[in-house]
Phi, psi and omega in degrees: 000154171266144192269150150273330185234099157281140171243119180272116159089001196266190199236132194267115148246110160266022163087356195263008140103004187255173179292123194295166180197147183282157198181126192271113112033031190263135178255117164200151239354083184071354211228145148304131172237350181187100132221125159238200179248124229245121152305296297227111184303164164214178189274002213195129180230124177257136154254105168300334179082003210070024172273169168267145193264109167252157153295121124032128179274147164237129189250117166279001164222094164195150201254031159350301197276294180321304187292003185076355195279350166293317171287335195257341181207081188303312161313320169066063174293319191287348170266314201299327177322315188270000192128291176291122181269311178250141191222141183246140170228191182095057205245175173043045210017034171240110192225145160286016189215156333286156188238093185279333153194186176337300186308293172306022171241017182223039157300313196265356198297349184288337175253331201216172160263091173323350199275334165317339189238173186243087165286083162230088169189174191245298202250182186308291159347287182269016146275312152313330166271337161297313196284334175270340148299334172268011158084062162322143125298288200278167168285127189209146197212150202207136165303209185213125199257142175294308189310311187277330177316314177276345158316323216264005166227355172200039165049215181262037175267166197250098185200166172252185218266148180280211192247304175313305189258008121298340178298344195242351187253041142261283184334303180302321183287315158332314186274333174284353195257311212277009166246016140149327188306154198274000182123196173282092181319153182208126172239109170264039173241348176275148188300316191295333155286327173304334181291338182297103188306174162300330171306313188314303185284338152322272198323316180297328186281310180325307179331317182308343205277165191066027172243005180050037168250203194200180177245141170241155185209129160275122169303170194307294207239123188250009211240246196292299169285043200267319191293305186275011190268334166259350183278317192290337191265342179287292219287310196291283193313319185289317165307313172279339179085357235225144172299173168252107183204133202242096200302150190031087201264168202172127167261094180297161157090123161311338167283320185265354170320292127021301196275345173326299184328314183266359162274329194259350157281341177281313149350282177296335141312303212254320142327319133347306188267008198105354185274149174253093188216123173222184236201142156223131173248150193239139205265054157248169167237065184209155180231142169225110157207169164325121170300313191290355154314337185285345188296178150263157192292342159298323160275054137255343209272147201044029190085200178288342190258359172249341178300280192309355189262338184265345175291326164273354169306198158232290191332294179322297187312294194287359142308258172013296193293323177304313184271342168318304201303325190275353161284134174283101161228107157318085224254025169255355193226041177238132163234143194294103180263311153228165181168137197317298172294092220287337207272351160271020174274144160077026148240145180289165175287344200255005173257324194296318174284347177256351174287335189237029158040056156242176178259186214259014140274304177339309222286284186331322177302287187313309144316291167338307203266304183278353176254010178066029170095338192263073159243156193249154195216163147202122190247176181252072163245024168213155173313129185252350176270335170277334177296256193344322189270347194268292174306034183209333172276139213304331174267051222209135197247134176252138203214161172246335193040039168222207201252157151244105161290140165240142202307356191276352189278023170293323211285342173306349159085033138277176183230184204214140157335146172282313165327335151339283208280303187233012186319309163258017140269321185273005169295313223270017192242330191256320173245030185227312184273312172268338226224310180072068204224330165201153206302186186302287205321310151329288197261038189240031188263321191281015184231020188219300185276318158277328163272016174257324165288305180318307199271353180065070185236103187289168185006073187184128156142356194189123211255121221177132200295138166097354160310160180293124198264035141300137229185132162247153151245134167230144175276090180290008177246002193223007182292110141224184195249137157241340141011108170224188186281347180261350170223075192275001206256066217230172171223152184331173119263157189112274202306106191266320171229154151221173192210132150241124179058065177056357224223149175244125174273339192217147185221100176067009183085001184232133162323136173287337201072347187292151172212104190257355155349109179240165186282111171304120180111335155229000000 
């Protein structure tokens, strides 16, 4: 038969964890249909050159969606550049869909404004069909975020849930797993969740069980309280009986940096015993999150409008300020990355307290408070000997925890995590090429065939005849990341072709414009 796309000469990781090996490509209508070495013309010939031929990367933590970036930059260049054909949002318990009432759809007000866009749907479904208008490059498949589910039954109130209205917010998941969604999200580090006990989130997660969806979770605690914030998400998995997977997993804070070792033996414990649970890490030594996460969480409880109000209080402020002060934080290496007030980006919080002679909690109050809570930070707070032992451990997953961007966001006048931009060159350049820390085959299962099995993303993640023909060919001697923190908005090296659904999104190193993406789930 004639093919549409033959790929010619390239060395095959098909994810299934064997040993590369040379092979030709044939692709039509969309599908892997043969690799050997395939005499057979097509319309359309790739010369791999003796690059490696892969499955299509998939990032399983990314806020496209939450940050609104799916509307404003439908290409998503900054993930297909790099690689990634499918990206799952609905992350940290926040997702646009179901939408139950008014109130849920401000879930998200902690990253984006929502009054931007024209929010017309209700359930999953017709979000996925609002979504397919706008013409994906990438593939995108989505939780049901807890946060928005219980707004949407019980409004901006800060409570845990009666009997009655878990009853209808089972309903709402049930009815979200069987239109498409990958399962639940959980953000407990956030006010409207926090409140919610472990009983709660059992009882809530048992829906899941037998529909091969999962539970996802931003811990309690990424910090002090890390242990037990992880000893609770092991306990909801073993109890509910339901997977587990625990997003941009991390120990912040130089005092608790010492617990990682034993988060990642309890892992392996509760693996052991039967829980089904991995972790996805994003491989910097660095974090990109929301400043006012560093206030504590007794003044977050109840959002922004009860945070500014304990803030003007001066007793409360000076609590707030106290504890600020008791955290090991490197407020010389926090750089400001976005934020309403653009004249503070790509300044530190400790050049900002010295311009306005405060000390460097003042500063942070004062950032919060003039910016309505959205300033985005990325600091040197977690361990780079702990990221290494984490990108190394067998359950451990590769995520960008970031955005897909298109290059007009220079114009916006933020700056962006680098991981946007370069997150799986630059694992595969740091801990494969430079580091030698695990052979090709290995490590291209963490960025494709274990989160497409975890994640239930069918026929993708392993290359192989009748499969979804998503598909990187890369240059394994020149793939790195150029992406930094003061220029982040740079795109890859390496990456030579990508294919989506059979269709080529990357040519030669350049977007195609084609966009060929479908909604994973319907």
């Amino acid at each position: 038969m004639a093919y549409d796309i033959l790929i010619k000469g390239g060395i095959i990781l098909d994810g299934k964890g064997g040993e590369p090996y040379p092979a030709d490509v044939a692709i039509a209508d969309g599908e892997i249909k043969a690799i050997d070495q395939i005499e057979t013309g097509a319309r359309k010939t790739i010369n791999a050159g003796g690059k490696y031929v892969a499955p299509g990367f998939i990032d399983v933590t990314n806020h496209s969606d939450t940050h609104l970036l799916l509307f404003r930059y439908p290409l998503q260049e900054s993930m297909i550049m790099q690689g990634v054909t499918t990206i799952v949002g609905g992350n940290c318990g926040a997702s646009l869909a179901p939408l139950a009432s008014s109130y849920a759809i401000h879930a998200i007000d902690k990253w984006a404004d929502p009054s931007v866009i024209n929010v017309n749907w209700n359930t999953v479904a017709e979000f996925f069909e609002n979504l397919k208008t706008l013409g994906l490059s990438v593939n995108f498949a989505s939780m049901a975020g807890y946060s928005t589910l219980k707004r949407g039954i019980i409004g901006d109130e800060v409570r845990e849930l009666s009997q009655d209205e878990r009853e209808r917010l089972k309903y709402l998941i049930r009815e979200s797993v069987a239109q498409g969604a990958r399962g639940i999200s959980f953000g407990l580090s956030y006010g409207h969740e926090r409140v919610s006990s472990t009983e709660e989130l059992v009882e809530i997660a048992r829906v899941l069980q037998g529909t091969g969806a999962l539970i996802k979770v931003h811990l309690r605690s990424e910090g002090a309280d890390v242990l037990g914030a992880l000893n609770e998400v092991i306990r909801i998995g073993r109890e509910a009986e339901v997977p587990v997977a625990i997003g941009h997993f991390k120990v912040i804070g130089k005092k608790s940096w010492p617990l990682a070792a034993r988060a990642l033996e309890m892992i392996h414990a509760a693996r052991e015993s039967g829980v089904a649970i991995h972790f996805d890490v994003t491989p910097y030594a660095t974090t990109g999150s929301l400043l006012y996460l560093l206030i504590a969480p007794w003044a977050r409880r109840g959002g922004f409008r009860e945070l500014f109000r304990r803030m003007g209080e001066r007793t409360e402020r000076v609590k707030i300020i106290e504890e600020l002060t008791r955290l090991t934080l490197h407020y010389d290496k926090m750089l400001i990355t976005g934020a309403k007030v653009k004249n503070v980006v790509g300044k530190t919080i400790q050049e900002i307290a010295e311009e306005g002679g405060i000390s460097h909690e003042e500063a942070v109050l004062q950032l919060v408070r003039s910016c309505e809570g959205r300033v985005a930070i990325v600091g040197k707070t977690v361990s780079w000997k702990n990221v290494q032992q984490a990108v190394k451990n067998d359950a451990s997953i590769i995520a960008t925890d970031g955005e897909g961007y298109g290059m007009k966001e220079m114009q916006s006048g933020d700056l962006v995590h680098p991981r946007s931009f370069g997150t799986f060159p630059h694992f595969w350049h740091r801990f494969v090429r430079d580091l030698k820390v695990f052979k090709p085959e290995y490590a291209i299962q963490k960025m494709t065939s274990l989160p497409a099995r975890f994640y239930n993303i069918p026929k993708r993640g392993v290359l192989e005849r009748g499969n979804v023909a998503d598909i990187v060919i890369f240059d394994q001697k020149e793939i790195h990341d150029a992406a930094n923190y003061r220029n982040p908005f740079q795109f890859p090296a390496g990456i030579e072709w990508v294919l989506v659904r059979g269709m080529i999104a990357v040519a030669e190193k350049a977007h195609t414009g084609i966009r060929s993406g479908v909604i994973i789930g319907t």
